[in-house]
N, C-alpha and C positions, 0 to 999 in steps of 0.2 A: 525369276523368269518362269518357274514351274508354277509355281500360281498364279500370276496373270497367265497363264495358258488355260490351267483348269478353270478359272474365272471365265475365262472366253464363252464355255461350254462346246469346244471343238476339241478335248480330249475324251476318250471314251474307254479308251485301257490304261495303266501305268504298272511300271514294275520298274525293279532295280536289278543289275548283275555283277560282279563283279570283274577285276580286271583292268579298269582304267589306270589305275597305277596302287601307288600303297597307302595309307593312312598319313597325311599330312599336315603337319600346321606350319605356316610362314607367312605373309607379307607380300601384300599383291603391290603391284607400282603403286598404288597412290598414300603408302603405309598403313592401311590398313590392317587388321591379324584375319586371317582364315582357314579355315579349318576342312579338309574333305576326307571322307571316307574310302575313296578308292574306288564307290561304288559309280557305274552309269543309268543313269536313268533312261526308261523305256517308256516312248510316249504311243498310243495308239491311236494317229488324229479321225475324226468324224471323217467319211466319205459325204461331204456333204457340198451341195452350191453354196457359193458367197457371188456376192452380189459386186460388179463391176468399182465399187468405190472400196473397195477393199487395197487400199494402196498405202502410201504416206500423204498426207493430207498439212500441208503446211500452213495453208491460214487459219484463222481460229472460226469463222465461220463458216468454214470447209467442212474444219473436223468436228464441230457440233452438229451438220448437216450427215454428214457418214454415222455420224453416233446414234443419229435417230434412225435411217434407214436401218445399221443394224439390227437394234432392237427390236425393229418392226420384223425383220424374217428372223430372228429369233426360234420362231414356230417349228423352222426346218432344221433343226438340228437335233440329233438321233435322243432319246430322255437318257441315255446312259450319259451323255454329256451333258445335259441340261441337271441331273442328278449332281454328278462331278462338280458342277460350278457351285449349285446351291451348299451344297456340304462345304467348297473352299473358302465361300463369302462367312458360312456361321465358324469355320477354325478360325477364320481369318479377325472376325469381330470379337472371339473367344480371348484369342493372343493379346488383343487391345485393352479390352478388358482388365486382364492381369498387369500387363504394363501399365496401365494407367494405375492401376492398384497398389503394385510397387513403386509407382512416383509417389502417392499420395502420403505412403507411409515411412517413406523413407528420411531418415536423419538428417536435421540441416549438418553441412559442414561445420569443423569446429574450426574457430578462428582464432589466431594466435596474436596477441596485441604484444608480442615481443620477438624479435629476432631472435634464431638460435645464436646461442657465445659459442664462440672459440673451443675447442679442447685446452686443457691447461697443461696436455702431453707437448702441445706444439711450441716451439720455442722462439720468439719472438725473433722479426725480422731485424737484422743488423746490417747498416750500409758498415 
């Protein structure tokens, strides 16, 4: 969510502080693993106009329609933000990069053409 924010280009300060709770790893509802540091993040958004379609946009030529006016006032948002965004789009293509990297070189799995046997500790069932 922090990056599509600074993507936006309507963050202009960020910081962290502590106190949200302690260092975490568990299992969010959907089972997923996750991990947080405790820390809260500090956003400092743009004082800046947005333009009346600045909403939820549910058709798909709605939201293509709002996509473009965006970009078009674009202009009016402060360069510490417009900085912000640019620098998230290159970490963000940086990150890809590598992952892509690490798929490309990574080991096929190995495949086992035989089922594991039995232990021969285990003592055969008897009716």
């Amino acid at each position: 969510m922090l990056s599509e924010l600074a993507q936006s280009g309507y963050i202009v300060a960020e910081g962290e502080r502590p106190g949200f709770g302690k260092e975490t790893r568990g299992v969010n509802g959907g089972g997923d693993p996750y991990f947080t540091d405790g820390e809260v993040a500090i956003l400092t958004l743009a004082n800046a106009w947005t333009h009346p379609l600045a909403m939820q946009v549910r058709s798909p030529l709605g939201a293509r329609i709002a996509q473009a006016l965006e970009r078009m006032l674009r202009w009016r948002l402060p360069q510490e933000g417009l900085a912000r965004a640019e620098l998230e789009f290159a970490r963000l293509k940086e990150r890809v990069a590598e992952r892509v990297e690490r798929i490309e070189h990574r080991e096929p799995y190995a495949v086992h053409a035989e089922a594991p046997q039995p232990s021969s500790a285990t003592p055969p069932a008897t009716e």
